[in-house]
C-alpha angles and dihedrals in degrees: 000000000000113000123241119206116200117190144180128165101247114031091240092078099056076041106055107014095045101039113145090006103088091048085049089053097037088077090068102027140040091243129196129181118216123199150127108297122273159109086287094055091054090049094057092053087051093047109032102037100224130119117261135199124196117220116167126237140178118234091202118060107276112165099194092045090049101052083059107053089045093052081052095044087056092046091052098036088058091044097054098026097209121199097216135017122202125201134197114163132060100239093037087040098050080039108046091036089060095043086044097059090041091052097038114245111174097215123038120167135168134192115218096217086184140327132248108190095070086071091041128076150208118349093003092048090047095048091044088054099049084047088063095040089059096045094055096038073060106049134062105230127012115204103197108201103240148350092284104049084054096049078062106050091052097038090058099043094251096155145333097221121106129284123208118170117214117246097313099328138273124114094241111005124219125294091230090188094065088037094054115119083216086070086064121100107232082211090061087041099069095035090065088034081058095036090056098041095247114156112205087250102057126097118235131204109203122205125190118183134059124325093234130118096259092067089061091248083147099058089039095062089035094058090039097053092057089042098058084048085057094046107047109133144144099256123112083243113104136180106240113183106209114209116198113177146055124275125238113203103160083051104052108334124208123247112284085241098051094043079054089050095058103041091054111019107098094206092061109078113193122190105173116218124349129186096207112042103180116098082053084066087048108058090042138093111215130344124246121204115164101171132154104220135017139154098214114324108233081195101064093053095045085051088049086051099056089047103261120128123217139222099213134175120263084251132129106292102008093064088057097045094045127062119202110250091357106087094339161356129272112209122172116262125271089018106133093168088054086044087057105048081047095054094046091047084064100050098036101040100061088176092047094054090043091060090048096040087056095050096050109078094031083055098056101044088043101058106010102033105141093237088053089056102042094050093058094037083057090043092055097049085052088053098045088051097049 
């Protein structure tokens, strides 16, 4: 059986991204994930079922560090000989592409899940592009995520080589049996219906991610805070913003006003980090997720499998999962007062959110369910080795 080496830089990403998809593999390959040490390394191995190997690396840049973890990449990579090499992750990718081509491996692809130098500048940006530019000079075949990561690679100049994205893009799709709203007790339902304050009238937003700036938290509080003034009126029905996520304020902390906004404000319900989040899909109307940069927002599909449409930003990943009008709508970036008229056009247009409610689900099992993606990811290892 030919061996298959999967490999991010920190375990969690072969954890969490890949779940379900190694075990799936490993019935036609002799798969191995390679990653920094870790709990989630070991994880993988239990669950999965696949060998694993720790090798450290470094996610900033660290010459001296590595120069040694690719010096241990080569000498793994002889040793094992593997057939293909899968990366998932910028600093593994640039890494295990070049170990790869100095040790031979026939077959070395990466997936560009997303790319950081379009939000940097000047000598970073520069240095970040020549990085990837080296790591695809180095690989055989490079899979960019979606639509949008490969408009960049080719916009600024990344590689010449071909781009095929796998199914619809998306490195893993969505289990759309454990995101499905008929998995959720209608008992727990309306205990945490009851534990939030939620009163079975009220309209509930529903945000999953962190609680920093580059999300567009500002512009969310902001719109739904002119939203709830327009809409003031004497009916049970009430507007309920839902926040699921922790806050980093030593990362890219929110505006003093808007952190006050949250802590006091009673229509603003915040739950930090969860690990399940679905019964807060569950008790919510539609998601809202106006960020300003994304690869391909695992969040947005997993909202789409449990029925909720989304109002999204026009970004890289969230402007192919969402249609506008179709199970959606589609608003610029860092536009509160677009985000608001979104947001009214849901509470106010019944007809309007009952078209989009009944496309959501359908959408997501019909173009990101997990089986769909893993079929055409085997399908392109078995092309790339004829």
């Amino acid at each position: 059986m030919k061996k298959l080496f999967r490999l991010s830089t920190v375990p969690v990403s072969l954890n969490i991204l890949l779940k379900g998809q190694l075990a799936y593999l490993n019935n036609f390959y002799q798969v191995t994930a390679v990653s920094g040490p870790g709990k989630d390394l070991d994880e993988v191995a239990e669950r999965e079922k696949v060998k694993v190997f720790p090798i450290e690396m470094q996610r900033k840049i660290s010459p001296v560090k590595d120069l040694v973890s690719l010096w241990q990449l080569y000498k793994y990579f002889r040793k094992e000989k593997p057939d293909i090499i899968h990366s998932i992750t910028p600093k593994a990718g640039l890494l295990s592409m070049l170990a790869g081509k100095l040790a031979g491996v026939p077959i070395r692809v990466h997936t560009f899940t997303g790319l950081i130098f379009p939000s940097r500048s000047g000598i970073m940006q520069q240095l970040l592009i020549n990085m990837d530019r080296l790591l695809c000079l180095s690989a055989t075949h490079i899979i960019p995520e979606g639509e949008g990561v490969k408009n960049d690679l080719i916009q600024y100049h990344i590689t010449k080589k071909t781009l095929k994205i796998i199914a619809n893009g998306n490195v893993n799709g969505i289990d759309t049996c454990f995101f499905d709203p008929a998995c959720v007790d209608e008992l727990e339902q309306s205990k945490l219906k009851n534990q939030l304050g939620i009163s079975p009238h009220d309209f509930v937003f529903v945000f999953v991610g962190r609680l920093v700036s580059e999300k567009g938290i500002n512009e969310l509080v902001n719109a739904f805070r002119i939203l709830k003034e327009k809409l003031q009126n004497p009916t049970e029905q009430k507007i309920k913003l839902l926040l699921v996520g922790p806050q980093e304020p030593e990362l890219d902390p929110l505006k003093p006003e808007v952190l006050s906004e949250i802590t006091t404000k009673q229509d603003i319900i915040t739950v930090g980090f969860q690990q399940d989040v679905r019964p807060f899909f569950s008790v919510s109307d539609a998601l809202v997720f106006p960020s300003y940069r994304e690869g391909f927002p695992n969040v947005v599909m997993q909202a789409g499998a449990m029925g909720l449409p989304a109002i999204v930003t026009d970004i890289n990943g969230c402007n192919e999962i969402i249609k506008e009008g179709e199970n959606g709508v589609i608003i610029p970036p860092k536009d509160s007062g677009a985000l608001e008229l979104a947001m009214q056009r849901l509470v106010t247009d019944q007809p309007f959110l009952a078209s989009l409610q009944s496309n959501a689900r359908i959408m997501i099992e019909q173009r990101y369910k997990q089986q769909l993606v893993w079929e055409a990811l085997l399908d392109e290892y078995q092309k790339m080795s004829k």
